[in-house]
C-alpha positions in Angstrom: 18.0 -26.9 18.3 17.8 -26.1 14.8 19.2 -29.2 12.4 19.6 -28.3 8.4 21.8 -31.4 7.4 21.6 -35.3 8.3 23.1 -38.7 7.0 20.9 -41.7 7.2 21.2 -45.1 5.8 18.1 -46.6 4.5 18.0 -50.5 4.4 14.5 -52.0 2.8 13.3 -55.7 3.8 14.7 -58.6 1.9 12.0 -60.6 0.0 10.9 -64.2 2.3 12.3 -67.3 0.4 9.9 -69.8 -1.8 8.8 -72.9 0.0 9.7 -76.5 -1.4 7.2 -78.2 0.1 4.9 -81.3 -0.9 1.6 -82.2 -0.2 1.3 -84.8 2.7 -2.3 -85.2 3.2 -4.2 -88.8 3.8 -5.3 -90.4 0.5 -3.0 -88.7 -1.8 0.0 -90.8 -2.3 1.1 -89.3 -4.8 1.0 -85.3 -3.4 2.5 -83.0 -6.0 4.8 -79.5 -4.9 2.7 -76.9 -3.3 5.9 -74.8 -1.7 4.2 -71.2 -1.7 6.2 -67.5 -2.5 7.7 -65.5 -0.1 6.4 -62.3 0.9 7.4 -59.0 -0.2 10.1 -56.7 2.1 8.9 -53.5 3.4 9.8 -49.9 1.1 11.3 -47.3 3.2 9.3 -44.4 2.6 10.6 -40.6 3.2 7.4 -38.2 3.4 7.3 -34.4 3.9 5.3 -33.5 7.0 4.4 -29.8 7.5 4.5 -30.0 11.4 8.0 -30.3 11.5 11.1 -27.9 11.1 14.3 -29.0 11.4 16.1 -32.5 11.0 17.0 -32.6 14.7 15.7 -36.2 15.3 18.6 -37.7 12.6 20.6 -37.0 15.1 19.7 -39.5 17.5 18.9 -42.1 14.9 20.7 -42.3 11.3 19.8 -46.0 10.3 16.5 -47.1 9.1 15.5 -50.9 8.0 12.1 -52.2 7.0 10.8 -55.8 7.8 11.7 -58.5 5.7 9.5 -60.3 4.0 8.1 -63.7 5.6 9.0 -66.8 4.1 6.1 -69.0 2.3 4.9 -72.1 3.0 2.9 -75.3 2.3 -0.2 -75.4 1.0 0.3 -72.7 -1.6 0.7 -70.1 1.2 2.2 -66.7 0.3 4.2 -65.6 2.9 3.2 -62.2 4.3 4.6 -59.0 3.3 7.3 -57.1 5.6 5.8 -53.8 6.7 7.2 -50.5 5.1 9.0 -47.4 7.2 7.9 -44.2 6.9 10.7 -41.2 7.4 9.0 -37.9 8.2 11.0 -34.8 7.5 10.2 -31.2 7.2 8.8 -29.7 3.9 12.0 -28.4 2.0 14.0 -31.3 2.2 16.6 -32.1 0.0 17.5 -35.9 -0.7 21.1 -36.9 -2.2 22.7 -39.9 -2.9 25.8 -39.4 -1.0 27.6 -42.0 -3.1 26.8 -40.4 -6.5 26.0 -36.7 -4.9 22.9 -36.8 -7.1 20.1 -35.1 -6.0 17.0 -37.6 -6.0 14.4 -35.8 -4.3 13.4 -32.1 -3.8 10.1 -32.7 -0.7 8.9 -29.1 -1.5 5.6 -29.6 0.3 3.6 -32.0 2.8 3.0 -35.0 1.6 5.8 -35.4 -1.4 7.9 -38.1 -1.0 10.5 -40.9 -2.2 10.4 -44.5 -1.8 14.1 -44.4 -0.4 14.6 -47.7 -0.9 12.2 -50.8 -2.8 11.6 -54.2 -0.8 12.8 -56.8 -1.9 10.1 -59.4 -4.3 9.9 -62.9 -2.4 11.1 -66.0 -3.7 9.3 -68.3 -5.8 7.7 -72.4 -4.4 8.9 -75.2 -5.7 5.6 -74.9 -7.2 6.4 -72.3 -9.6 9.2 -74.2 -10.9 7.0 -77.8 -11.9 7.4 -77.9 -15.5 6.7 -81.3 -17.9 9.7 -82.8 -17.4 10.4 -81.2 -14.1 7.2 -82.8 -11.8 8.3 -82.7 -8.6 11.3 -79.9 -8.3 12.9 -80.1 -4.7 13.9 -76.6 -4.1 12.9 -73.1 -4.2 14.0 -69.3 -4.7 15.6 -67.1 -2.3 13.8 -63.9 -2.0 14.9 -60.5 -3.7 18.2 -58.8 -1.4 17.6 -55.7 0.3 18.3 -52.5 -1.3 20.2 -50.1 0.9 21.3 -46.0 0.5 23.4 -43.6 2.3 21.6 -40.2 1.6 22.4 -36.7 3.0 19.2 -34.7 3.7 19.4 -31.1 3.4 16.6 -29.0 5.0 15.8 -25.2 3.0 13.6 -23.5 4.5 10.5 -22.9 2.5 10.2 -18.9 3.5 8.9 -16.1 1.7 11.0 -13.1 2.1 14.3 -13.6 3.5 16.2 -11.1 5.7 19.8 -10.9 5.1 22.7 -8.3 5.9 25.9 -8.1 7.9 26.2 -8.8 11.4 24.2 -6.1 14.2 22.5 -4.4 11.5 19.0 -5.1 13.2 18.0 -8.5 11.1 16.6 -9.9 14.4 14.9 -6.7 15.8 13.2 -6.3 12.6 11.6 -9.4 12.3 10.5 -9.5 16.2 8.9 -5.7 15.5 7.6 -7.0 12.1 6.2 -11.0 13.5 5.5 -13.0 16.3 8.7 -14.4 16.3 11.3 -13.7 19.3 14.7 -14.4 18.1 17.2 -13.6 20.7 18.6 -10.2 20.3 21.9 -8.7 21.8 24.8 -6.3 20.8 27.7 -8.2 20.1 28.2 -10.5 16.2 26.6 -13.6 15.5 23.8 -12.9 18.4 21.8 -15.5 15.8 23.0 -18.8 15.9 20.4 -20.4 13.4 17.5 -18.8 11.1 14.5 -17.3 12.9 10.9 -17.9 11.0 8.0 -15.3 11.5 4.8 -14.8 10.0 3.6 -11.7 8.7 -0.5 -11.1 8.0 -1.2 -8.4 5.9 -3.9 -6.3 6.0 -5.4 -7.7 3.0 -5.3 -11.4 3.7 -2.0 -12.4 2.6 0.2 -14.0 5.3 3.7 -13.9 4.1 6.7 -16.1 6.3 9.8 -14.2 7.1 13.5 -15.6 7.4 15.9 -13.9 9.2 19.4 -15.2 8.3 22.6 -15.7 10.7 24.6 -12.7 9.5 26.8 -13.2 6.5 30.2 -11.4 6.3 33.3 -11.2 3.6 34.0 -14.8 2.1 30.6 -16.3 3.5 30.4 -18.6 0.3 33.6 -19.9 0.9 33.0 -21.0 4.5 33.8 -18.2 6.3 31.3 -16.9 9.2 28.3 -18.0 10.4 26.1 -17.1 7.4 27.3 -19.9 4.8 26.0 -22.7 6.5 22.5 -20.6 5.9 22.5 -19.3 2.2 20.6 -22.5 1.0 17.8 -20.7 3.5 18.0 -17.8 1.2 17.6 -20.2 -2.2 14.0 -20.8 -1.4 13.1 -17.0 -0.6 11.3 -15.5 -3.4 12.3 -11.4 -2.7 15.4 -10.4 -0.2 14.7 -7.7 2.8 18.3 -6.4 3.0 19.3 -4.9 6.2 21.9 -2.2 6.2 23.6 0.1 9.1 22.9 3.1 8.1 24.1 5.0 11.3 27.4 2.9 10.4 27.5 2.1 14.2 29.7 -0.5 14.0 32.0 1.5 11.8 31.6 -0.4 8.3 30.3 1.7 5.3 26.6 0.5 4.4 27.3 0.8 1.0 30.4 -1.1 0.7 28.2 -3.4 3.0 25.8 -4.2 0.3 28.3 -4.5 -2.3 30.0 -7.2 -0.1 27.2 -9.1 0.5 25.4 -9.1 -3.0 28.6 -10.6 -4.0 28.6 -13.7 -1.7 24.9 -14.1 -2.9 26.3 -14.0 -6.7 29.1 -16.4 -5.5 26.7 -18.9 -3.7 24.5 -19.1 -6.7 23.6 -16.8 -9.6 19.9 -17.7 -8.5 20.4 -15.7 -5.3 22.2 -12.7 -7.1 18.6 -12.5 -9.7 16.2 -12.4 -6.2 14.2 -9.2 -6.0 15.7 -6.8 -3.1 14.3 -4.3 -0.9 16.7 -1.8 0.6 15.9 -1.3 4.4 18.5 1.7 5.8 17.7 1.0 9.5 19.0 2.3 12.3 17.6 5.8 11.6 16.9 6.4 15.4 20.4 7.6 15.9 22.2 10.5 15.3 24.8 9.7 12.4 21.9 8.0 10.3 20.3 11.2 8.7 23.9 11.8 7.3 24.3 8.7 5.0 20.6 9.2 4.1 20.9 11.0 1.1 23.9 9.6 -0.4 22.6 5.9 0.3 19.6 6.4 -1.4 21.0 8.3 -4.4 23.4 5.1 -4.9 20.5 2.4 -4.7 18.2 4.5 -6.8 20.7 4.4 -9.4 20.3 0.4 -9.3 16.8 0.5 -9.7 15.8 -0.9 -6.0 13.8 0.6 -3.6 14.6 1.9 -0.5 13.2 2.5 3.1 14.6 4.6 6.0 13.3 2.5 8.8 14.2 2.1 12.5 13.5 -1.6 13.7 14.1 -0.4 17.0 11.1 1.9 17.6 9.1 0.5 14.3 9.5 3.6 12.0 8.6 2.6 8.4 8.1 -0.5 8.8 4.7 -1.2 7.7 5.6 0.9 5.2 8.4 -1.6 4.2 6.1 -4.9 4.8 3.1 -3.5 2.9 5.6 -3.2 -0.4 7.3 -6.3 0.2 3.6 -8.2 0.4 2.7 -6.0 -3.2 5.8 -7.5 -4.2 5.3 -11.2 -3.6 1.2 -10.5 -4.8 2.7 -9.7 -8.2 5.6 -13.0 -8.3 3.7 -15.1 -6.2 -0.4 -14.6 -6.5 -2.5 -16.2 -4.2 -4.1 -19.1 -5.2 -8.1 -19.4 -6.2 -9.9 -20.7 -3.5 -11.5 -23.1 -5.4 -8.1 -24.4 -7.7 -7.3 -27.9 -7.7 -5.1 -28.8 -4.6 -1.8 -29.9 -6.5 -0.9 -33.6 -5.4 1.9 -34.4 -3.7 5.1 -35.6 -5.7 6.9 -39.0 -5.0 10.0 -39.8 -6.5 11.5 -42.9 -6.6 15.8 -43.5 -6.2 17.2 -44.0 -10.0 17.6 -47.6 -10.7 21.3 -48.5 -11.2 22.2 -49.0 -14.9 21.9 -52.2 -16.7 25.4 -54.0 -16.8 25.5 -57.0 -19.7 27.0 -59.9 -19.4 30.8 -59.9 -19.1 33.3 -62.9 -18.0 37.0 -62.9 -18.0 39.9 -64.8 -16.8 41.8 -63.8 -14.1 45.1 -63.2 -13.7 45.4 -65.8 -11.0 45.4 -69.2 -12.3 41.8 -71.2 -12.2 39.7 -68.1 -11.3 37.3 -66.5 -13.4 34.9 -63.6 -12.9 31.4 -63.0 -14.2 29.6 -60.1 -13.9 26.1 -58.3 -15.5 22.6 -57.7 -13.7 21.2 -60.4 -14.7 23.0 -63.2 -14.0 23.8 -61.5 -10.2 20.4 -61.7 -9.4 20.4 -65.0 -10.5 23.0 -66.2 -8.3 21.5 -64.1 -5.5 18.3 -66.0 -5.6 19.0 -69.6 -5.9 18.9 -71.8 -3.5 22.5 -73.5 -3.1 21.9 -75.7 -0.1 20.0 -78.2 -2.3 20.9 -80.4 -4.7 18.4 -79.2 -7.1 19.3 -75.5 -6.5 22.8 -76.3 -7.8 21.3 -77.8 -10.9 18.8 -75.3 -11.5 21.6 -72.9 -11.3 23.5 -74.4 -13.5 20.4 -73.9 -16.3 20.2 -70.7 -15.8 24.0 -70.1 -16.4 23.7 -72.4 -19.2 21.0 -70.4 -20.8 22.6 -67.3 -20.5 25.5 -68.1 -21.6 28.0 -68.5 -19.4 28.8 -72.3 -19.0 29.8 -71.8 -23.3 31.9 -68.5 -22.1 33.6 -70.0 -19.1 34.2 -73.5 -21.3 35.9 -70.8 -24.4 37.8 -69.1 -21.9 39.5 -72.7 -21.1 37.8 -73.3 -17.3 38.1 -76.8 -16.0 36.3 -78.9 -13.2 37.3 -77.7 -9.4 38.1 -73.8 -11.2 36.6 -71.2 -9.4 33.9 -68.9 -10.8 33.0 -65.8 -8.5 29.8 -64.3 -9.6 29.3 -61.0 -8.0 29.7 -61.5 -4.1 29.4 -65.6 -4.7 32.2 -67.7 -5.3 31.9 -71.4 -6.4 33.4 -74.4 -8.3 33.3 -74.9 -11.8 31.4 -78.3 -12.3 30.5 -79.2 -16.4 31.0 -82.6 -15.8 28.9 -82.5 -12.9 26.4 -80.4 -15.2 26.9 -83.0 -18.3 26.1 -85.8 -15.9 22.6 -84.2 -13.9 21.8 -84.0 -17.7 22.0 -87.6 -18.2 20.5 -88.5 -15.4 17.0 -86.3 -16.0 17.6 -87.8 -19.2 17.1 -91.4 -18.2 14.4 -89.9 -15.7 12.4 -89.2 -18.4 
């Protein structure tokens, strides 16, 4: 089965919480903090990987989570890091942020790839917190939250020449006469379900990869059909093989044909509508075909394109049509120098969220004040509020930034509640004024 789209969540590892720990050895009464970090969480990692071709495997799993990071210990010791994920997906994936619709990531070729989502940095000992007047600090730092992403992935297939045209005009016949590949052919609209890839080796040494498209029809662009779910197939392509009826066998004009679909390209993107074309008129095998001849290609040499009278069916003109296609993508699309540098692969990382200052205001509700800004967020998320000393170190931190002198303008009293991004607690400067005194007296 052939998969183009997925949804996936990514969800990294949180960073392992700081150790408040002391040293409890024989001999040393008077043992000093030695509460180690945390670890690091694990990065989710998506990576192109050129033996793969379609997204199928998103849909049996959608959600992806690293390992956390391992908590740290006594001793000094660092807790170990959570191990990364690794997301393998075909070359010509697209990556958005499905809450923005950003695009983030364009995995053109093996090996590119975006770190989907950072691990979290572990929490620091109580060790990291001894200061002059703060010798023997009895708590430590949570580690770093997760950081988690919906993303759409959106596979275009990285093809050099793509074969396009209506419905039965012989896409599939051509591309099994022209390639290895063996698309399933029949008489009867929409015979291909998904795109068909096939590699063509000139006689030269150039190997060119072939698309043939699910048939596109009137109002394609705008959903209708088979073939819209397909044209981002056709954005990678750099020159377009397009198949018309000439024997009008299903009854359609070939010329109003092209005009129809040339405009759904234009609609779809005006990328598409600038591709090179090549004109095949196939379908010359039968009897009605030598009829249109003339007048089709008086009409295309007009535009400037090329043309050739081919029959997929019994293979007439066909290397004829592959050998100027291959010309064509020598002069776009040279081949490389055997011994150019091998480009290195591309890793992109997801935009970091913009900075948000410091804001606090009252709420409507009486006693309840907000307070919001990056910083002080990843404060709150990181202190340690099971501990006495966690409290009061919070409270520092606030008071440094800021916010104790906002909340105190703003008219907040003991027992208000403050909620600090997702944390809610009481309002305490007496409590604060009164841990002052007391390391005050400490001292």
């Amino acid at each position: 089965m052939f998969v183009d789209e997925a949804f996936i969540t990514v969800r990294s590892g949180k960073g392992g919480n700081g150790s408040a720990s002391f040293r409890r050895e024989a001999h040393v009464p008077l043992g000093g903090p030695d509460g180690g970090d945390g670890g690091r969480g694990g990065d989710v990692i998506i990576v192109a990987d050129r033996r793969l071709r379609t997204l199928l495997d998103f849909n049996y799993r959608s959600s992806f989570h690293a390992e956390p990071g391992r908590p740290g210990a006594g001793t000094n010791k660092t807790g170990k890091s959570g191990k990364s994920l690794t997301i393998k997906v075909p070359p010509g994936t697209v990556i958005y942020d499905t809450d923005t619709g950003e695009q983030v990531a364009d995995l053109v070729k093996g090996g590119d790839k975006l770190i989907a989502a950072r691990g979290g940095v572990g929490g620091r000992g109580n060790k990291q917190f001894t200061t002059a007047t703060r010798q023997a600090p009895k708590f430590a730092e949570l580690g770093h939250p997760l950081e988690e992403h919906k993303l759409r992935l959106e596979l275009k297939l990285l093809a050099d020449v793509g074969i396009i045209g209506f419905p039965n005009v012989g896409k599939s016949t051509l591309i099994s006469v022209i390639s290895a590949a063996k698309p399933q052919i029949a008489n009867y609209p929409f015979t291909t379900l998904v795109p068909n890839l096939g590699v063509v080796r000139l006689p030269w040494g150039r190997s060119m990869v072939v698309a043939d498209m699910p048939g596109l029809i009137e109002g394609a662009s705008e959903g209708v059909g088979l073939g819209h779910q397909f044209l981002r197939h056709v954005e990678r392509t750099q020159v377009l093989v397009h198949v018309l009826d000439i024997a009008a066998f299903e009854g359609r004009d070939p010329l109003q044909d092209f005009e129809i679909i040339t405009a759904e390209l234009a609609r779809h993107s005006t990328h598409l509508a600038e591709l090179p074309q090549v004109v095949a008129l196939n379908k010359m095998d039968l009897p009605d075909a030598q009829a249109n001849l003339a007048r089709c290609q008086e009409f295309f040499s007009a535009k400037g394109l090329t043309t050739f009278a081919i029959s997929a069916a019994t293979a007439q003109g066909t290397t004829d049509l592959v050998a100027h296609v291959g010309h064509l993508l020598d002069q776009i699309d040279p081949l490389p120098d055997e011994f150019a540098e091998v480009p290195k692969p591309t890793v992109y990382e997801m935009p970091a969220p913009p900075e948000r200052a410091l804001k606090v205001r009252r709420s409507e509700e009486e006693g309840v004040y907000f307070v919001t800004g990056t910083e002080v967020e990843m404060v709150v998320a990181r202190a340690n509020l099971n501990t006495r000393d966690g409290i009061f170190w919070l409270h520092e931190q606030l008071e440094k930034l800021g916010v104790l002198r906002w909340l105190e303008n703003l008219g907040a009293k003991d027992e208000d509640t403050v909620i600090i991004g997702e944390f809610e607690m009481e309002y305490a400067a007496e409590g604060y004024r009164r841990y002052e005194e007391a390391m005050s007296d400490e001292r």
